[in-house]
LUMZAPA-417391 format. One record per residue: residue in three letters; x, y, z of N, C-alpha, C, CB in turn; residue number from 1. Coordinates in steps of 0.001 Angstrom, whole numbers. Each point is the difference from the previous one (the first is absolute). Glycine has a CB too. Example, Ala and Ser with C-alpha at 12.3 -4.5 7.8 and 13.67 -1.06 7.14 Angstrom:
! LUMZAPA-417391
ALA  13190  -5690  7800  -890  1190  0  900  1200  0  -1892  -1173  1246  1
SER  1542  2223  -1966  820  1190  60  -770  1090  730  1184  -628  -2145  2
This chain:
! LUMZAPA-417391
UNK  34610  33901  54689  -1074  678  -734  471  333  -1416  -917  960  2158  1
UNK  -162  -913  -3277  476  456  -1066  -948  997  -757  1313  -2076  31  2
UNK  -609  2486  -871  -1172  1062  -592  924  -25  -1411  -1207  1923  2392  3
UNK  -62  -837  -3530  272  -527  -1327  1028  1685  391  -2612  -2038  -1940  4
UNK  2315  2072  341  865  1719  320  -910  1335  -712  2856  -1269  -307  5
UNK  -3979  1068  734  -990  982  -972  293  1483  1440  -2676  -2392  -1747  6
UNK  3223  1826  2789  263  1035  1043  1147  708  -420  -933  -1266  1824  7
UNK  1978  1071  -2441  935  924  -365  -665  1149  -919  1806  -1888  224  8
UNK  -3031  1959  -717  -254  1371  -959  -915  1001  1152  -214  -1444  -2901  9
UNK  511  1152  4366  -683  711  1031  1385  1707  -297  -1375  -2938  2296  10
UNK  754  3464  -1725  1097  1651  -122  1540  -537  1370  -3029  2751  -354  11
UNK  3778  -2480  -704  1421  -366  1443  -430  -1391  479  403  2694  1326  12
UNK  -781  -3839  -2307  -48  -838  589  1185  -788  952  -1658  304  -1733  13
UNK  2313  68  1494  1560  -977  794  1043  1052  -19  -244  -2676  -1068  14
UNK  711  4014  748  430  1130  736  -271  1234  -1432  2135  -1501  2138  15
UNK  -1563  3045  -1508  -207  912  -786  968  -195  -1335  -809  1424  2102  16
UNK  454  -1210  -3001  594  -133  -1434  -216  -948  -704  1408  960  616  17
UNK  -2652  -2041  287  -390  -980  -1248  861  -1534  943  107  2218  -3001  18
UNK  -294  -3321  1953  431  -869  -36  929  -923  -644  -1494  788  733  19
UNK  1919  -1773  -876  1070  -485  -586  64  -1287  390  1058  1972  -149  20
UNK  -1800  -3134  -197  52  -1058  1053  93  -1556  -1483  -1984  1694  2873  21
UNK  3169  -2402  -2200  -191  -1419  -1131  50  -1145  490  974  937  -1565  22
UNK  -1863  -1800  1099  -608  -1406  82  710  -940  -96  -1563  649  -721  23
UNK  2004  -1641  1058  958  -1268  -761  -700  -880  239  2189  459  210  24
UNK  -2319  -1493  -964  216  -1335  206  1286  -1401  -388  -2329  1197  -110  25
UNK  2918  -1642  819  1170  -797  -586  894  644  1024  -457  -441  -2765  26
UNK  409  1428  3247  976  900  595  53  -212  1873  -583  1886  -2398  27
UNK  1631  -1657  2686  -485  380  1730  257  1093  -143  463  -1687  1569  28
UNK  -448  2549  -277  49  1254  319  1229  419  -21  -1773  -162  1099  29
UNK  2719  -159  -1052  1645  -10  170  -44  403  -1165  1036  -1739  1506  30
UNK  -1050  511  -2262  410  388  -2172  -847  869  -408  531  -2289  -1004  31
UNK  -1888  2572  1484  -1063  1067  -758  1380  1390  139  -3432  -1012  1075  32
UNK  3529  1228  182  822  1070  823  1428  369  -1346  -717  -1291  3256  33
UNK  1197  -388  -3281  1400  248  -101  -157  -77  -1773  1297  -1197  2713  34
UNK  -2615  1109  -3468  -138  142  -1598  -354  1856  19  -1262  -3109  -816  35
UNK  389  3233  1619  -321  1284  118  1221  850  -75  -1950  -649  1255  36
UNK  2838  566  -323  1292  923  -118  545  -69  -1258  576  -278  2217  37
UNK  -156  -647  -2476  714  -252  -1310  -682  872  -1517  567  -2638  1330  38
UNK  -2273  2685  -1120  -577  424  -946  -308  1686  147  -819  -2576  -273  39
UNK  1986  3320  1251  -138  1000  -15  820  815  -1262  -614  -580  2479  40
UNK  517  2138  -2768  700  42  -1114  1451  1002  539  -2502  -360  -1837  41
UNK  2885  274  2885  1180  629  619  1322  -786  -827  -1346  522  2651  42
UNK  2085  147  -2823  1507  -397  -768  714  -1199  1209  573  3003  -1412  43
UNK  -1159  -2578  2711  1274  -886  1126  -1495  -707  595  2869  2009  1020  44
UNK  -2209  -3307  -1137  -744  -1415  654  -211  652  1119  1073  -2212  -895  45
UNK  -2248  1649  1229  -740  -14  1797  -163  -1681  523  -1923  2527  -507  46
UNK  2021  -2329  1325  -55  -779  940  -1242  -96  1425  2476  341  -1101  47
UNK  -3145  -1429  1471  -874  13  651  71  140  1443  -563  -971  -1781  48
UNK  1157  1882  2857  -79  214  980  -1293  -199  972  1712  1124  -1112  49
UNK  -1962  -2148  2210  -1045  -106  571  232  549  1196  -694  -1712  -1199  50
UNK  -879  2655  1649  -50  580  963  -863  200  1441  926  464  -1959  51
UNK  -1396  -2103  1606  -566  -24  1418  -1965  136  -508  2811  1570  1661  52
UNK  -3591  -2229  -1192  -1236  514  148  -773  1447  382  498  -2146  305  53
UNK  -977  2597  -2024  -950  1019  256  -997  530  -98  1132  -36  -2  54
UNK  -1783  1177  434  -1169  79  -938  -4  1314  -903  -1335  -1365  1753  55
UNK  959  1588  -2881  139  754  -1291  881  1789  956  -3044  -1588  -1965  56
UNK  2142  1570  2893  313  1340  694  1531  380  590  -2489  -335  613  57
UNK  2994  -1006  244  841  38  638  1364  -505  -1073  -1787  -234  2294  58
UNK  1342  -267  -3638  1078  -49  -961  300  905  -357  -366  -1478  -573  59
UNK  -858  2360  107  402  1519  -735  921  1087  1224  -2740  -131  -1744  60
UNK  2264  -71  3028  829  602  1058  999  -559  108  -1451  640  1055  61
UNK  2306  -2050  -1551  1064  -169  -112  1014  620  -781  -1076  -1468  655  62
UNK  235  1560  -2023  442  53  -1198  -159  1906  -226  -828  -3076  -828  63
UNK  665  4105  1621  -72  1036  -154  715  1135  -152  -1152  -1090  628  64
UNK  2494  867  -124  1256  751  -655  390  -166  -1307  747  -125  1934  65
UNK  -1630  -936  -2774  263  -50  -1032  -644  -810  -1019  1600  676  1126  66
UNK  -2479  144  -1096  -1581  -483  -594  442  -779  -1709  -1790  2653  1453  67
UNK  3018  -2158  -1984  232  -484  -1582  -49  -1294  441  1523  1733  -1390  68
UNK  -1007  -2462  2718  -92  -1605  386  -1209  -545  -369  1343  219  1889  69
UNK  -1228  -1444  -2207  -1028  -1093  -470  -104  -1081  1441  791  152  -3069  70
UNK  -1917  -193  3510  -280  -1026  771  -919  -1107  -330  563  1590  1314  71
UNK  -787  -2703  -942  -546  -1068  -106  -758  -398  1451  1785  -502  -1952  72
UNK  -2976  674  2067  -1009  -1185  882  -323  -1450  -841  -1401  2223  1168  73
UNK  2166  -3460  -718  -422  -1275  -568  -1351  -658  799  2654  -355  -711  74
UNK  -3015  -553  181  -1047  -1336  76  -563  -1028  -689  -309  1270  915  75
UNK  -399  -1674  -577  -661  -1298  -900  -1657  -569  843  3113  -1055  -774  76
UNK  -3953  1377  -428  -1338  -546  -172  -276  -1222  -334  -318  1804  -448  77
UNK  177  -3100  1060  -744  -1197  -1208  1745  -10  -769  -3640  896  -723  78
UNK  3338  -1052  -803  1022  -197  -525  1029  1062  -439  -1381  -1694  -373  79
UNK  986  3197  179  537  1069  1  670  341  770  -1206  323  -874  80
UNK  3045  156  622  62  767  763  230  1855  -380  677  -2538  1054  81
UNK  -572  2745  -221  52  1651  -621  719  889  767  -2138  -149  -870  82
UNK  2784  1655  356  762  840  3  -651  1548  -94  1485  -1948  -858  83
UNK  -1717  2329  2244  -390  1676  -492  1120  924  195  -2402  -194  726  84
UNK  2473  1332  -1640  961  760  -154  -446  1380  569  857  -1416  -1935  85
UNK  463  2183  2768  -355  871  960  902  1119  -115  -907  -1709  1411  86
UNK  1456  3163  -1341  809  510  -628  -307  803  -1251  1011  -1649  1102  87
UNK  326  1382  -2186  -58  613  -807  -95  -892  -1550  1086  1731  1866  88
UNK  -2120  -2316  -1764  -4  -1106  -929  -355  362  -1270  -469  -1377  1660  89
UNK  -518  2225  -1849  -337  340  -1213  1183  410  -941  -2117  583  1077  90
UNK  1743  -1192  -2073  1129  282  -1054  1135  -891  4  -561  2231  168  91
UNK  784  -3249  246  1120  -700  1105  290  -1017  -823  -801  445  2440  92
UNK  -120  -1331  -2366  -435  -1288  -217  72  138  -1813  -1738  -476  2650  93
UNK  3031  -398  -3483  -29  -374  -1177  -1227  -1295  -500  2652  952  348  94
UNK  -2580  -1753  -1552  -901  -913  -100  -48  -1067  1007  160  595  -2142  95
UNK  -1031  -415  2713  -385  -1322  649  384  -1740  -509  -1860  1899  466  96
UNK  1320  -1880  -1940  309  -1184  -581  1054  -1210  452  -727  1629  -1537  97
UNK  1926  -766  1538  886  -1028  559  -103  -571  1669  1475  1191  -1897  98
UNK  -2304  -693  2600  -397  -272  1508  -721  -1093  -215  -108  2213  1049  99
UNK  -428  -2693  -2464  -905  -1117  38  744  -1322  -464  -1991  1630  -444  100
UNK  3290  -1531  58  626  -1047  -775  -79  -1300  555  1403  1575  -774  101
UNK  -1296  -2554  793  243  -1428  65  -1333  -396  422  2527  -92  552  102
UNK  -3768  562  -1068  -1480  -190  404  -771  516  1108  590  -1677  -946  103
UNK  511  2757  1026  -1001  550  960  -1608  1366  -449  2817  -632  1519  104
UNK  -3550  136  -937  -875  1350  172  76  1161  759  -1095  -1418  -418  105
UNK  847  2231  -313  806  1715  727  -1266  583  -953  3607  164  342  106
UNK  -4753  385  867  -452  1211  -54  247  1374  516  -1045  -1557  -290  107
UNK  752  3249  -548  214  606  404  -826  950  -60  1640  -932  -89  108
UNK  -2471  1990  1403  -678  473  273  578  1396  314  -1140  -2097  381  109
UNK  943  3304  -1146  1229  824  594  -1601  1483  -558  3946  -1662  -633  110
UNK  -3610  2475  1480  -771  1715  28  415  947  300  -1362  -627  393  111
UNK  1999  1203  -1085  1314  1290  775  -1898  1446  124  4230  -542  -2285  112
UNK  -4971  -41  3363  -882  612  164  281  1572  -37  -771  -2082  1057  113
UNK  1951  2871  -443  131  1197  92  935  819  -1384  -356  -738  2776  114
UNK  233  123  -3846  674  250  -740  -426  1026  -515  673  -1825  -92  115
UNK  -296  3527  -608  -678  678  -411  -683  -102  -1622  1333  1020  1955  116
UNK  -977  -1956  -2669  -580  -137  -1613  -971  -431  -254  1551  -240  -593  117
UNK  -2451  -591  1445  422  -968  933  -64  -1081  -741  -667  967  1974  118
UNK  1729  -1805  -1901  -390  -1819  7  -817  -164  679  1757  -931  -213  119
UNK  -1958  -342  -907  -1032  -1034  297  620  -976  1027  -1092  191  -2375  120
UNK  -67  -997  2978  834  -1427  865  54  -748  -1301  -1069  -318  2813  121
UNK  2135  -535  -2264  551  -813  -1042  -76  -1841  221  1652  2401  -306  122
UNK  -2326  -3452  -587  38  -1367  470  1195  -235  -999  -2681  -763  859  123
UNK  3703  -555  -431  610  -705  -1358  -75  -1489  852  1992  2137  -1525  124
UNK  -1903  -3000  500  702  -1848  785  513  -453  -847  -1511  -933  1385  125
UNK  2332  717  -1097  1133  -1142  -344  304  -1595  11  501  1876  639  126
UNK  -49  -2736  -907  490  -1333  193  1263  -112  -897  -2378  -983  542  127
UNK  3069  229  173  1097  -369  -962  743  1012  -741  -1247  -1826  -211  128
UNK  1449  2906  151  525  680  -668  -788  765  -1141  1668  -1448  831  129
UNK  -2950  1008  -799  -1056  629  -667  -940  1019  176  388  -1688  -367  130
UNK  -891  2673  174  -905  693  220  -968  -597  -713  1188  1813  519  131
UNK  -2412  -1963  899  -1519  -1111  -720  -865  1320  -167  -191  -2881  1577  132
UNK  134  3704  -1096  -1170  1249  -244  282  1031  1166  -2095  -1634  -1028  133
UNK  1903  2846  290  217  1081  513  -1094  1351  -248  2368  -1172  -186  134
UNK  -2912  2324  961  -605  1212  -491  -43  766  1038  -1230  -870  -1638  135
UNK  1011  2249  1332  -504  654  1194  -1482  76  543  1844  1128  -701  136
UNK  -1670  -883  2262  -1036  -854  530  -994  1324  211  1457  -2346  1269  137
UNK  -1552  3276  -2269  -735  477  -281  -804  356  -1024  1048  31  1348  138
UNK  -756  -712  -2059  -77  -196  -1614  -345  1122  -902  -671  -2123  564  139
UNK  1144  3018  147  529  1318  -806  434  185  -1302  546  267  1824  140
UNK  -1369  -256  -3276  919  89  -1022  933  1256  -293  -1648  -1486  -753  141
UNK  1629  2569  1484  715  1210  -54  1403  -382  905  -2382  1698  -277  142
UNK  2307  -3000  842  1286  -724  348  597  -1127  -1092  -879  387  2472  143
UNK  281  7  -3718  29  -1264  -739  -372  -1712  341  1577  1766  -642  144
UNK  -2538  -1505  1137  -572  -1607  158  -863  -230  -1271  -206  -56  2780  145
UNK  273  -905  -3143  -889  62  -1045  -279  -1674  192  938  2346  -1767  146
UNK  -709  -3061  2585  120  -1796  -167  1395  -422  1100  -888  -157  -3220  147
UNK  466  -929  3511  673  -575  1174  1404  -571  -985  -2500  -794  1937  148
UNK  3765  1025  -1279  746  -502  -1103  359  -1425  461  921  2341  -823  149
UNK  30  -2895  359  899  -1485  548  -278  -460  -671  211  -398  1826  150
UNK  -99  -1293  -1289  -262  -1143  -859  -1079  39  -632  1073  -1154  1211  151
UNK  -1521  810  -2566  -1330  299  -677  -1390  -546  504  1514  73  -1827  152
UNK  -1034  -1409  2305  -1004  -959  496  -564  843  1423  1338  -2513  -1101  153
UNK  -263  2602  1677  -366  444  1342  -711  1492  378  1957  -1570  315  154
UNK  -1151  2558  -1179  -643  709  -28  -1592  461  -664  2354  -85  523  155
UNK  -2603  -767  -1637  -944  328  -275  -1367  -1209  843  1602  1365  -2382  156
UNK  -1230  -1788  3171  -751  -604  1081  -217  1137  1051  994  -2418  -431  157
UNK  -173  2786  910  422  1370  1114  -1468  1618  -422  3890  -866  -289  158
UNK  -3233  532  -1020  -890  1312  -633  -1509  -540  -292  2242  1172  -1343  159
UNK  -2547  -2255  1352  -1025  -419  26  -1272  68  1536  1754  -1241  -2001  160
UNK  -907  1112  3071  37  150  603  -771  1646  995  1698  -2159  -1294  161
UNK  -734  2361  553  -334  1908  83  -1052  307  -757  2287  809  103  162
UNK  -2248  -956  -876  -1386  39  -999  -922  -509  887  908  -448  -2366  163
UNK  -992  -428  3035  -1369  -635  580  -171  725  940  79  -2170  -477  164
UNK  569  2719  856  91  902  1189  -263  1079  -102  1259  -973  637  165
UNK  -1854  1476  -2069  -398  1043  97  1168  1611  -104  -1871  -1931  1300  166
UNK  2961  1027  -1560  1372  1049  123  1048  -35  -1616  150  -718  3229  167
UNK  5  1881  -3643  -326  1203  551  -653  604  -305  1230  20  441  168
UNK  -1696  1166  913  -1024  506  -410  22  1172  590  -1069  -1866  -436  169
UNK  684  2993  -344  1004  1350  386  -995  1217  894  1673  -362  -2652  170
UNK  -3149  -547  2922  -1100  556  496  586  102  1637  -2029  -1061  -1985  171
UNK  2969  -147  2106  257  -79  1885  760  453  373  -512  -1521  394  172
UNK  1152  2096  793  1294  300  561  1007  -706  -102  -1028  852  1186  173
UNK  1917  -150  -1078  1822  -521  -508  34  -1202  1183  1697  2821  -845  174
UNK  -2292  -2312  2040  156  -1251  1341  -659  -952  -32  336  1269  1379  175
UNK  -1891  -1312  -2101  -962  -985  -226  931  -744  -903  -2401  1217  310  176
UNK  2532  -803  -1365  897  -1273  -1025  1091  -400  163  -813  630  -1434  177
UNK  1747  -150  2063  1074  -56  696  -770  -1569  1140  1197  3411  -354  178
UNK  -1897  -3246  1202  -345  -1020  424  -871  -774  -518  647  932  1402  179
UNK  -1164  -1038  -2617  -825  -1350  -438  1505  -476  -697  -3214  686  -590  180
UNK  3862  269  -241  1171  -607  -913  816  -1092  1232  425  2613  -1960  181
UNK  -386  -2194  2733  935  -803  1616  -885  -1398  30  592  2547  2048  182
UNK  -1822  -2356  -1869  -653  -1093  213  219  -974  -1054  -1503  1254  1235  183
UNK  818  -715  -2396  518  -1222  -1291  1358  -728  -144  -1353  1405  -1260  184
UNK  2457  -582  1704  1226  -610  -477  292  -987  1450  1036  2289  -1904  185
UNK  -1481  -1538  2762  -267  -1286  1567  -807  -1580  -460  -696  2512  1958  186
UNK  -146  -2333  -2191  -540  -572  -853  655  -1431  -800  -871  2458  79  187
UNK  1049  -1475  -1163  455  -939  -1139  1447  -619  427  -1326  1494  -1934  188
UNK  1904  -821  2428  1606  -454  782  308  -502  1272  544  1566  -1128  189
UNK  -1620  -1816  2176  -115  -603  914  909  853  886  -700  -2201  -1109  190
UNK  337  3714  1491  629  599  535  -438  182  1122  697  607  -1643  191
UNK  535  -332  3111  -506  193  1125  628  778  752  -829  -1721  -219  192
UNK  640  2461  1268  972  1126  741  -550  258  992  860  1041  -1613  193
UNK  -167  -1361  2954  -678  347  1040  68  1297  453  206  -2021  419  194
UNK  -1186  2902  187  20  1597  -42  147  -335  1797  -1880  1449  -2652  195
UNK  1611  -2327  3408  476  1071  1567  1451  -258  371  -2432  -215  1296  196
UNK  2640  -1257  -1765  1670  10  63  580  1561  -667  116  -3068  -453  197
UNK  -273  3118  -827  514  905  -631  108  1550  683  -806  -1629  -1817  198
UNK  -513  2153  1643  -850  1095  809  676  601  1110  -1949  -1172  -522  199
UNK  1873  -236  1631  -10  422  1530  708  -938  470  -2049  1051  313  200
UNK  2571  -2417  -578  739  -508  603  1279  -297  -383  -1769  -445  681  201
UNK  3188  318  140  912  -481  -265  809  -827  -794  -824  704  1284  202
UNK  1563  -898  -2261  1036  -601  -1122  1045  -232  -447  -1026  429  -175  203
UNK  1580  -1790  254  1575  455  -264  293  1037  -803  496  -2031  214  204
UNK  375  2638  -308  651  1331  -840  1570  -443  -302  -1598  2092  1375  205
UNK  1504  -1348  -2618  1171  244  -762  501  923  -581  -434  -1457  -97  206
UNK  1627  2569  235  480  1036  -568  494  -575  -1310  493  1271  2154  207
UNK  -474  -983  -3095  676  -60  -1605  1408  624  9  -2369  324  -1221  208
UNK  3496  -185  1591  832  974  412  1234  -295  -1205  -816  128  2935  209
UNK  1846  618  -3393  1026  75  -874  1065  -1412  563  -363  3097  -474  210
UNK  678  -3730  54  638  -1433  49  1884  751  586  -2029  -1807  -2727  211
């Protein structure tokens, strides 16, 4: 089964504190895992420890003596595969960019939903070592959005986009635009994410742990 990802701007869509979830293409699940570690910003290398099939619940009950841990649920959609992050991720994760090198595509979908300032959810994608377009997916200018950034071409296709869509537009709820913004970039990027695997069913897993 597949689904786009306009379901991640549901409340606690995939656990409490929001989300954190990235896309590849070019990648398997192993290297998404083992670029991900590397692109953390800790002084001592990590290493990808695998831990058996889970589901979001029974990782975080793994991972609970010590919630600063970073976990990983892997998979793959069609041509995507992808990486949700479980733990203590927020703040974690340096530039993505280099997760995309040698042609790969690396999207990233991230909402530190319980944050008190609060952030916005956040889109970026990548290829190759490039950032193609990036904004917040609420298009908040009191977050400084003012225009989709990246590649010029691309982004101003992206923002075109939004515009047709009627976004932004400051008449709707933070969750309404939050999910049309999801839809468009699904959309235009051929994005996909399955929500009952994710949700409710079982996944390989991976701890991020100190090397």
């Amino acid at each position: 089964m597949t689904d786009g990802t306009t379901w991640l701007a549901e409340r606690q869509s995939i656990a409490f504190g929001g989300y954190h979830v990235v896309l590849a293409r070019g990648l398997s699940p192993q290297e998404l895992a083992e670029r991900l570690a590397a692109a953390l910003r800790y002084d001592t290398e990590h290493v990808v420890v695998p831990v058996g099939d889970h589901t979001g619940a029974s990782l975080l009950e793994l991972m609970e003596d010590d919630y600063d841990d970073i976990g990983l649920r892997l998979g793959s959609v069609g041509d995507w595969t992808y990486a949700v992050a479980y733990g203590g991720w927020q703040a974690e994760f340096g530039p993505l960019a280099p997760v995309s090198r040698d042609g790969a595509h690396v999207c990233l979908l991230e909402y530190e939903e319980e944050n008190g300032k609060p952030v916005p959810p956040q889109f970026a994608y990548f290829q190759d070592g490039r950032l193609l377009a990036a904004f917040n997916l609420h298009l908040d200018r009191s977050w400084g959005y003012e225009k989709v950034d990246g590649d010029p071409a691309t982004a101003a296709r992206l923002q075109e986009r939004l515009t047709a869509a009627g976004l932004p537009d400051p008449e709707r709820r933070g969750r309404e635009v939050h999910r049309a913004a999801l839809g468009v970039v699904e959309e235009f990027f051929g994005l996909t994410l399955p929500k009952g695997p994710i949700v409710s069913g079982t996944l390989p897993a991976v701890l991020l742990e100190p090397a």
